[in-house]
N, C-alpha and C positions, 0 to 999 in steps of 0.2 A: 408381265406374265409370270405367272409361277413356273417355276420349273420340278418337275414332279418326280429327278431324277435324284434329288437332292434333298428328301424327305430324312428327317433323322431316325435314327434306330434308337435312338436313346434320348430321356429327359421327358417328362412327361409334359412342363411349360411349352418346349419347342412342338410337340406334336399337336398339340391344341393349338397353337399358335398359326403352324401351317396349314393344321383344316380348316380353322378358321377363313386362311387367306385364301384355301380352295375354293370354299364355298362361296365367298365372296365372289371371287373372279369368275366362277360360273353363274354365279347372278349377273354379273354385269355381260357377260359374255351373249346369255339367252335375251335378255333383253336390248342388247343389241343388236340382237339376229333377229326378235321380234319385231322392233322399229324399223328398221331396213324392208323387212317383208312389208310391212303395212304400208311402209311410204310406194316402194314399188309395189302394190297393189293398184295404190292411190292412182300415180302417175300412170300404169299402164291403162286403167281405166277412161282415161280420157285422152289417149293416144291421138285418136281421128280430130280433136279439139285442134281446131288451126284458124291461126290470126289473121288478119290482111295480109300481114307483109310475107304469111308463109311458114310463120316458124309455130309450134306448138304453144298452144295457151298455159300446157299444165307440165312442167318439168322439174327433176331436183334443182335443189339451190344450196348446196353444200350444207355444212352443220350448225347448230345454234352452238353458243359458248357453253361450258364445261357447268354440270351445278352438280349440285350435291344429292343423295336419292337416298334414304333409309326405308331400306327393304327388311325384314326379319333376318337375314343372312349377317345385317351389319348396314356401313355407309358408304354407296358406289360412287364412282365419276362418269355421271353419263353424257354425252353431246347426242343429241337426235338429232336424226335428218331434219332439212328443212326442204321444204315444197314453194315452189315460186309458182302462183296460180292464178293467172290473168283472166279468169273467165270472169263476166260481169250478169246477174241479174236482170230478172224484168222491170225490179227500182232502181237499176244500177248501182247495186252494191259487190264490190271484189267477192268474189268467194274465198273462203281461206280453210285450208287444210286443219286439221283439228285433230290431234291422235287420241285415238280411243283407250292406248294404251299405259301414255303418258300424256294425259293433260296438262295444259301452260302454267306455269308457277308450282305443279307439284313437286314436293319437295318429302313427302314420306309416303307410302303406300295405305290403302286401305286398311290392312289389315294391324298395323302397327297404329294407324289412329285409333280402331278398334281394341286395344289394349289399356289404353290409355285412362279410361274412364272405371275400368275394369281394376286399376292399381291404385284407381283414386280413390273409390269405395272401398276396394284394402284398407286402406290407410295412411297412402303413401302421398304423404305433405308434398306441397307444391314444391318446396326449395330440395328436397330431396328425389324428384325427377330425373334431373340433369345427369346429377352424379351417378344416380343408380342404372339409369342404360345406357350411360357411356362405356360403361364395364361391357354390356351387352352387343352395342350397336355402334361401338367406337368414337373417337373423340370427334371425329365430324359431324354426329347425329344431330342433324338439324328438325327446328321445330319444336323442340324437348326442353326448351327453355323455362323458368319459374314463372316467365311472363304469359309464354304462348299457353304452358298451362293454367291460367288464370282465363285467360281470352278462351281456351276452350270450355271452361266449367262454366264461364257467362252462355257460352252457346250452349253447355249441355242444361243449364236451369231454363234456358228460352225455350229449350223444345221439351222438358215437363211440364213448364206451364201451358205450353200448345196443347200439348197432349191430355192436359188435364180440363181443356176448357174446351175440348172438339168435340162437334155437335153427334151425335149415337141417334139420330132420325132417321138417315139414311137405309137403315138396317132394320130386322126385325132376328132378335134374340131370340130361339126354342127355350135353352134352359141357360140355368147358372152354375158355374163352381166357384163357391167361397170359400175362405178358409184364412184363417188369422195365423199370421208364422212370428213365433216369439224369438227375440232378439237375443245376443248374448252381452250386445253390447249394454253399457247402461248412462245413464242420466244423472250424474249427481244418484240419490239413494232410491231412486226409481227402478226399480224392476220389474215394472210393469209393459215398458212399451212392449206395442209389437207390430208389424202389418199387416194389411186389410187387405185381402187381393180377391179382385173379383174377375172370372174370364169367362166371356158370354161366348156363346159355342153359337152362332147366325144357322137361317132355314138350309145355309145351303152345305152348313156341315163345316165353315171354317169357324176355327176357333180365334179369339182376339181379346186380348188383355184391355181390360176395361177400365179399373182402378188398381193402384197401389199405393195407399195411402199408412200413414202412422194412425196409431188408435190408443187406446187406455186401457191395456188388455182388450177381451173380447165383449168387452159392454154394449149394452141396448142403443148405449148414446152413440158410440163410435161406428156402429154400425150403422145406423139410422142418417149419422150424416152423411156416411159414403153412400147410401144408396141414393134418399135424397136429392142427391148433387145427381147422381146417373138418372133418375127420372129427371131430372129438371133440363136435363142435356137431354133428352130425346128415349130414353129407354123407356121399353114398352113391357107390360108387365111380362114377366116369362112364366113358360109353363111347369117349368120343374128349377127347382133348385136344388143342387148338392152341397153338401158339407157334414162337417163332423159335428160332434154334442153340444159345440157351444150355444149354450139357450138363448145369449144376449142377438147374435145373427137371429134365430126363428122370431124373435119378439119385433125386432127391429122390420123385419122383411111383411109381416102380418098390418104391422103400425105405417110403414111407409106403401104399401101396395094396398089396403085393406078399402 
């Protein structure tokens, strides 16, 4: 426990350093009043639940062991409750407690995996992960490994290839917004690339990212194959399309819908 009586008045390291550890210990603090609550939700919930022999089916069952948790605040020590839960199914299977709030094996929160991918398209080479939100998230920041980040760009390429091969039948597109956004980055002496983004706005007024593809500047050819590709997955012709002057999009959209 921090003791909040012994804050320094001087040294600007030590003052970061103790709100640091404030912050921290009231993350670990709320999240452990949140698990508590949830498990006693759990358990009062099936209070009347009684066994032959008399005694309740659904009760605490002290703590799991110590792991590790990187939260934005930094990296906690959390033990959550555990729920001993005898009730059995109509296949007979246990029923087993399951926190909403800390799922089994999590080991970083939501929104820190959410960062991730965000530092990678920075720039931020996989060996140089580790070291740089250790500074941030402390030397226990688990999950943040050169490895784990390797294992996550395999899972982030798996779900643009999904995403790039999911069927658009289901749906019926009003209009389009196109628009090709040029890069800064460059290619050996190419300064042409740039993206193709296409977001079909559905009848019922929700809009949804369709394509986001590389191109060859805004040419006939690079258009023609993103769109192409969206008719051949199911897209139905739309009734308006938006975008700015580039003429290679109107050529492209006339020759593939025409």
């Amino acid at each position: 426990m921090v003791d909040v009586r012994r804050l320094p008045v001087e040294g600007t390291d030590e003052v970061a350093a103790t709100l640091d550890a404030l912050a921290r210990e009231g993350a670990r603090r709320m999240i452990a009043a949140a698990l508590e609550a949830e498990v006693e939700q759990y358990v009062a919930s099936f209070v009347e639940e009684i066994g032959e022999d008399g005694k309740r089916l659904v009760v605490r069952n002290g703590r799991a062991r110590e792991r590790k948790l990187t939260v934005g605040s930094g990296t906690l020590a959390i033990r959550a409750p555990r729920v001993n839960d005898k009730r059995v199914d109509e296949a007979g299977e246990r029923q087993k407690f399951s926190s909403r709030i800390l799922p089994a094996y999590a080991r970083r929160s939501p929104k820190v995996t959410d960062v991730l991918p965000v530092l990678y398209l920075r720039g931020l080479s996989t060996g140089d992960f580790a070291p740089a939100l250790r500074d941030l998230l402390g030397e226990d920041a688990s999950g943040l490994s050169a490895s784990s980040i390797s294992r996550l760009t395999e899972q982030w390429q798996a779900d643009h290839a999904a995403f790039r091969g999911r069927s658009l039948r289901f749906h019926q597109y009003a209009y389009l917004f196109i628009d090709g956004i040029h890069m800064s980055i460059r290619l050996g002496d190419d300064d042409r690339l740039c993206l193709l983004v296409v977001i079909g706005v559905r009848e019922d007024g929700e809009k949804e990212l369709l394509a986001i593809e590389d191109g060859y500047r805004e040419s006939t050819e690079s258009w023609a194959v993103v769109l192409r590709d969206l008719k051949d997955r199911g897209l139905n012709e739309p009734k308006l399309v938006t975008g700015d002057g580039a003429l290679g999009a109107w050529a492209a959209l006339r020759d593939v819908f025409a």
